[in-house]
N, C-alpha and C positions, 0 to 999 in steps of 0.2 A: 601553221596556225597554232596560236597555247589552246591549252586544254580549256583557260579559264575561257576563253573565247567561243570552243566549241559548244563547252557546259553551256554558256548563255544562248548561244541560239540554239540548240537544244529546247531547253526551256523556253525561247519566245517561239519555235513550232509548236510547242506544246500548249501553251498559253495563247496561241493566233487561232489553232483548232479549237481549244475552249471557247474563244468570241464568237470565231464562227457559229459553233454550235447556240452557242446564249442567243446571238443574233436571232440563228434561225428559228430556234424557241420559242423565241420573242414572238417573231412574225407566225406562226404557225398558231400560237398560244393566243394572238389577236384573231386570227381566224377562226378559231374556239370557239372565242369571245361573243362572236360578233353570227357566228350560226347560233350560237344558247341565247343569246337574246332574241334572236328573229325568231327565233321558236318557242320562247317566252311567248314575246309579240304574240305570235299567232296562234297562240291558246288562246290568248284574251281576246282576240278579232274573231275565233269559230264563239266562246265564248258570249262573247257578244251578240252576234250573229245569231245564234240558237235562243239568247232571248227575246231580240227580237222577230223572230218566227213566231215565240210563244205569244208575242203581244198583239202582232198581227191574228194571230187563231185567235186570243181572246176577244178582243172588241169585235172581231166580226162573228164570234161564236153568239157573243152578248146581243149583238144587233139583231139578229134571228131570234134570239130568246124573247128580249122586249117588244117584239112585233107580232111574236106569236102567243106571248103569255100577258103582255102588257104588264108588267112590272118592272117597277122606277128601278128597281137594284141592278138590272143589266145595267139600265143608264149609267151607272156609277161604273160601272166595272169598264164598258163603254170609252168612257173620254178618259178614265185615269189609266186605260191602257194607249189610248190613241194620244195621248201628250206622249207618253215614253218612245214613240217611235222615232219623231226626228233627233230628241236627245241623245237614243242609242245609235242612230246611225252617222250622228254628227262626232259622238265618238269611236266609231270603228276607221271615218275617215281621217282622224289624227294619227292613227297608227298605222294606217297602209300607206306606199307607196307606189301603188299601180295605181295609173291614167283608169285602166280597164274597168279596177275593181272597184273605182271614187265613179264611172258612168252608171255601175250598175247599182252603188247606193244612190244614186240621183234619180234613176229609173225608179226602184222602189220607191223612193220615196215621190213621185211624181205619180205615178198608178195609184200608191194609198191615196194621195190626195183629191183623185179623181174616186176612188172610190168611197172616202169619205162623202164627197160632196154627195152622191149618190146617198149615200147612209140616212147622211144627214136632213133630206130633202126626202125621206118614207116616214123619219124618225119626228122633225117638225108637226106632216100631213098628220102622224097618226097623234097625235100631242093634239092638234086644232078638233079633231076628230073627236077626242075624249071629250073637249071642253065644249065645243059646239057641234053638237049633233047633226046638226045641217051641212060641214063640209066631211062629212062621213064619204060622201058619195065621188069626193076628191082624192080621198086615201084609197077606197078600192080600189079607185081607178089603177093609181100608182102601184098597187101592193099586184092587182092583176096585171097590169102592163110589163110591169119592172121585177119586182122582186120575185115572183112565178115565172116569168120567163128569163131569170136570170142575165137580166141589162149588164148587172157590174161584173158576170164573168170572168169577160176578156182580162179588167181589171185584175181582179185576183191572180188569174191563172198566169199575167205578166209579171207581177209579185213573186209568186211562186216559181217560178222560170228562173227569176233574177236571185232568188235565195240561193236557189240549187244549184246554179249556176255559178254566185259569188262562194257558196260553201265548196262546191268541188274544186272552183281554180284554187284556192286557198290552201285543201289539202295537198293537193298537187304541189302548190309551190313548198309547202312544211316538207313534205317526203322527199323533196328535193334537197330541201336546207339540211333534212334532217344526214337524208344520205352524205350530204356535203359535210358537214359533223363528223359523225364516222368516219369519212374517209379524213378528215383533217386532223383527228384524235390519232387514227392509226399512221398517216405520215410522222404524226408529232413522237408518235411511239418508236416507230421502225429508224426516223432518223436521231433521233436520240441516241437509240441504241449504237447504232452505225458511229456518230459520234463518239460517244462513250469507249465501243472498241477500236475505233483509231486511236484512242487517246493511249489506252493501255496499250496497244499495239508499241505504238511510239515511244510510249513512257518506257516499256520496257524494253522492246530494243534498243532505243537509246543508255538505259542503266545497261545494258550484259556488254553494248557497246563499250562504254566507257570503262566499267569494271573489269574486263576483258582485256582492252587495249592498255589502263593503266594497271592492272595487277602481272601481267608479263613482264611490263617493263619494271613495274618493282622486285617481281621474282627475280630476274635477271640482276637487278643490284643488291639483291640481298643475298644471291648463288655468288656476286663477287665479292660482297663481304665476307661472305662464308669462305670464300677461296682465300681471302686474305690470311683470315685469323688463323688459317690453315698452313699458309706459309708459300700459297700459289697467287702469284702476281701477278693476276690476266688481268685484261680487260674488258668493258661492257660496250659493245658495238651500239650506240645509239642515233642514230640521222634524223631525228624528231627534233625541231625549234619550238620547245614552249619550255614550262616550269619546269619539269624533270630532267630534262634537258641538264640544269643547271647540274642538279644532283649527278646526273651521271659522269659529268666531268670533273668535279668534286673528286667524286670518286675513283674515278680514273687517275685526277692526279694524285690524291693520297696512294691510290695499291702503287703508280711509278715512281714516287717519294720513299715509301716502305722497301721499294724491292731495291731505291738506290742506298739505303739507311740500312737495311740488312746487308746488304754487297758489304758494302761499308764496314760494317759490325763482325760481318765473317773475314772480312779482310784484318781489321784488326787486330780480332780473335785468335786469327792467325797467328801473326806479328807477333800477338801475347804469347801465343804459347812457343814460340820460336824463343821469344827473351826468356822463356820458362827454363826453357833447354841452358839455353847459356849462363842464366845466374845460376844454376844448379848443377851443370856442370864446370864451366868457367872460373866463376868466381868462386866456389866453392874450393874447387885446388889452391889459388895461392893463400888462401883461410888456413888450410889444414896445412899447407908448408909454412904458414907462421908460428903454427900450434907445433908443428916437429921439431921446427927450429928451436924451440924455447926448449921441448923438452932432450933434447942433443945438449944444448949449452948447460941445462940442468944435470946432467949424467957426466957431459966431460968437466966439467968444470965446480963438479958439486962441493968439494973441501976451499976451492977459492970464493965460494960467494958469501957475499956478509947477508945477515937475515935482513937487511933494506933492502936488497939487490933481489932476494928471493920472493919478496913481499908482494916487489914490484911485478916481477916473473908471475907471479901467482895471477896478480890481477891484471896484466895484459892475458891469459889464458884464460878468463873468466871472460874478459870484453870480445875475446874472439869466439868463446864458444854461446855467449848470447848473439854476437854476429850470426853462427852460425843457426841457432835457431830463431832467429828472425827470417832470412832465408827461407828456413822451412817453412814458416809458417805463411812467408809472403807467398810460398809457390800453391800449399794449401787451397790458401783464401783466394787466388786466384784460379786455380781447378775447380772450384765449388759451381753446379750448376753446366760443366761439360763435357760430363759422365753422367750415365742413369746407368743404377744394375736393375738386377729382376727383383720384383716385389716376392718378398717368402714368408709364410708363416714364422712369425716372432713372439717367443715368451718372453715380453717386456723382463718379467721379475728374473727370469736367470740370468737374460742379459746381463742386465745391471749389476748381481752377482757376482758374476766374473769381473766385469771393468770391479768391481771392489776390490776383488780379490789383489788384483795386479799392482793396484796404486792404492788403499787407502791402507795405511798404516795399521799395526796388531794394537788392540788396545780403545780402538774409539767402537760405539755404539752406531751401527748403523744397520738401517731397518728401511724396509717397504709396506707398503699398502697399498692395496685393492690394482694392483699391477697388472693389467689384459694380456688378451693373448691375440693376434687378427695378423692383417696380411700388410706388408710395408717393406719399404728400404733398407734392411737390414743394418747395414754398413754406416749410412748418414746419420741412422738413430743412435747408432754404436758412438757415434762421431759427437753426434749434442752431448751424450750422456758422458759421456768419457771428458770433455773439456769441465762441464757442471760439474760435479765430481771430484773431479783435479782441483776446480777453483776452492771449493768447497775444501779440500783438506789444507789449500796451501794459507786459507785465510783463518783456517781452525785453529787457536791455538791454547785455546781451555784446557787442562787435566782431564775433565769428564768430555771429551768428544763427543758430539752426539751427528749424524747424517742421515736425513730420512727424507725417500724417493714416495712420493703419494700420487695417485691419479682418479679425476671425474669424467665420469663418460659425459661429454655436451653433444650428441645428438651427433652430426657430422663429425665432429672431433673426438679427441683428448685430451684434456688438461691435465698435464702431469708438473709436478713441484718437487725442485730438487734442495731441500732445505738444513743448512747447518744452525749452532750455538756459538758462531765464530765473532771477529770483531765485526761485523756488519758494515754499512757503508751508508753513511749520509746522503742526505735525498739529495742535496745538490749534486752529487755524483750518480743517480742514479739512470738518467740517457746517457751520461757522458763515458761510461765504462763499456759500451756495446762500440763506439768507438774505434778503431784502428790505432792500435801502439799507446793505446790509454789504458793505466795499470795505477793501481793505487798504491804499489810498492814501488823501493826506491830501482832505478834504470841499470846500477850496478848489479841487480837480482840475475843471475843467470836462467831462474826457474820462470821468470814473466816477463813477457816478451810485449804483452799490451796487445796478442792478433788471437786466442781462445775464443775470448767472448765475442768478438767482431765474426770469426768464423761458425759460432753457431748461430749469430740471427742471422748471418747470410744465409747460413742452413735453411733454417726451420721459414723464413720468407720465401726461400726458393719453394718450398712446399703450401705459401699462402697459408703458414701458420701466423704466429704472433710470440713475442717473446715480452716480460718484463720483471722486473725484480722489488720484491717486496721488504725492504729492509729498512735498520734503525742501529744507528753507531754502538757498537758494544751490545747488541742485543740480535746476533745473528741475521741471514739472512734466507731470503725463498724466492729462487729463479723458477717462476711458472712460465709454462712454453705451452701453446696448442701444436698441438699434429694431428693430419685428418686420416681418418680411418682408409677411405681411398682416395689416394691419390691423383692429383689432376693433371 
């Protein structure tokens, strides 16, 4: 299976247990809902309820008042609380939903109205009573029959009953919702959480999963990189079919490309340094028997040759001894790069001293500057400076000579400048002189062979230096070269 494929169902586990959870949220989060408003509700239904108890005690408190004190103000208090009772109880039954609890405001309210009638029928008598003194004797009756023996009681006490009664089932059902609340808040809580840590669960073992499974397998091709660069040509065991996949055979087949490409490279290498042997041994013999020869014929023959004969003598002797350092220098330029000596403390400035001494002519000016001292190839350095140097005196040819070796420390490197006062060299010839067998003097020259300058920037490259030259026809030149402090 590819990884992208794993990654995505991955992530749609991850994102299915997210729904899940919102889901459940959801519906748990409507059961909330839906207990907080039932218990809203039934504030307003005890609410209610508790005022209607007050209006019940007041009109009948009223009604004993005006019987006993005969004053019209009960009256008032009287019917303007006995209107409020069926309005309140016509709204407690818009908000309840029990059968139970809609009988017992029907009850109430059926009891008040027998007890009204009651009220109303002491409350009349004693009204005809005030006004005609003659059915006085109708009201006592009533007020001793009825209202001293307590007629409307039962009345009351079924009201009362049905209050208490509708008031406790009510809290009953609230403590119930309310408990139901609670516990739906704390499921909402508990599976939240539960959710929440599956998620992270998931989430992260799927990330150490994936990070896990794909950082080994990167490990592993970045250990066969590394083994490449190194020169070890394994390969990375991979039996996984996704994207990396592709990478590891990549790779596989570059290190078995590299390791047939090196074969290859040492084999030839070989071969090179086989032909090494041969032109420097081989050919170099019948070189030197052409070179004896002349000079045999020069010695036996020296009062019979005319000066054309010798002229010519001379310059086959010249063509065969720049043959012969052509040779040298081909076998040179090709050893460059399959040899390493030991790195050894080097005083740039004596160095370069010495190679003065040996080859630059008595009579020229030649000086150094700010010249280090550090750890390097001794031999290969010997090798740049000794060719610069050489070049430098063979293209000097002012009266006042001047050669001055300078160097800047750059950080990893050093930039050192080998500069003469000589005839300089035109910028179009300035790539083209690093060149092989490219020489700006004539091919007759025994002393320039056109392979010096090619074999120092092979040098100083093989070290991932840099080489270039800064010059201008007739106004000398300056061959700057970097070389790194350590070597890589």
């Amino acid at each position: 299976m590819k990884l992208s494929t794993q990654i995505l169902l991955g992530f749609l586990l991850i994102i299915s247990i997210d729904l899940v959870d919102s889901y459940t949220n959801y519906q748990l989060t409507r059961e909330v809902k839906t207990n907080t408003a039932f218990l809203t509700k039934s504030e307003s239904i005890i609410r209610y309820s508790s005022a209607l108890n007050v209006n019940i005690l007041s009109f009948q408190n009223a009604f004993r008042g005006y019987l006993l004190t005969n004053d019209k103000s009960f009256l008032d208090l009287y019917y303007s609380r006995l209107k409020q009772v069926p309005l309140l109880i016509n709204e407690e039954k818009k908000m309840i939903s029990s059968v139970a609890q809609a009988r017992k405001l029907d009850s109430i309210l059926f009891f008040n109205k027998l007890w009204s009638h009651y009220a109303d029928e002491l409350i009349d008598a004693k009204r005809k009573a005030t006004i005609q003194p003659e059915l006085k004797r109708r009201y006592d009756y009533l007020f001793e029959t009825q209202f001293k023996k307590q007629v409307a009681k039962p009345y009351k006490d079924e009201i009362v009953n049905n209050l208490n009664s509708f008031d406790q089932t009510e809290y009953k059902i609230r403590n119930k919702r309310r408990e139901a609340l609670a516990n739906s808040i704390k499921r909402t809580e508990t599976i939240s959480m539960l959710f929440s840590v599956l998620t992270i669960i998931i989430g992260l073992g799927s990330a150490i999963f994936f990070v896990t499974k794909i950082s080994r397998r990167i490990a592993a091709m970045v250990k066969l990189a590394e083994n490449i660069s190194s020169g070890d040509f394994t390969k990375v065991h991979d039996t996984k079919n996704d994207e990396l996949s592709n990478l590891s055979i990549s790779l596989n087949t570059m290190s078995e490309k590299l390791s047939n490409n090196i074969h290859q490279l040492e084999k030839q290498n070989k071969e090179l340094n086989q032909f090494s042997y041969v032109v420097s041994h081989d050919l170099k013999a019948p070189i030197r028997g052409i070179y004896n020869l002349i000079q045999w014929i020069e010695e036996d023959l020296q009062h019979e040759i005319s000066e054309g004969m010798r002229e010519y003598l001379n310059l086959i002797s010249g063509r065969i001894q720049r043959m012969e350092n052509l040779i040298e220098g081909l076998l040179n330029y090709a050893r460059i790069g399959q040899y390493h000596t030991m790195s050894e403390e080097v005083d740039v400035d004596t160095l370069v001293r010495e190679i003065a001494e040996a080859i630059v002519p008595a009579g020229t000016n030649f000086f150094t500057k700010d010249l280090p001292r550090f750890y390097t190839e001794k031999l290969l350095l010997e090798q740049v400076f000794s060719n610069l140097i050489a070049n430098a005196v063979k293209y000097t040819t002012a009266l006042n000579k001047k050669i001055e070796i300078s160097c800047i420390d750059k950080g990893a490197f050093f930039q050192f400048a080998v500069s003469d006062n000589g005839i300089g060299i035109e910028e179009q010839y300035h790539e083209k002189i690093f060149d092989i067998f490219q020489t700006l003097r004539e091919k007759d020259d025994k002393e320039s062979t056109g392979i010096g300058l090619a074999i120092v920037k092979k040098i100083i490259e093989e070290k991932n230096g840099t080489i270039k030259v800064r010059s201008f026809k007739n106004k000398g030149s300056s061959f700057i070269f970097t070389w790194p402090k350590v070597l890589l």
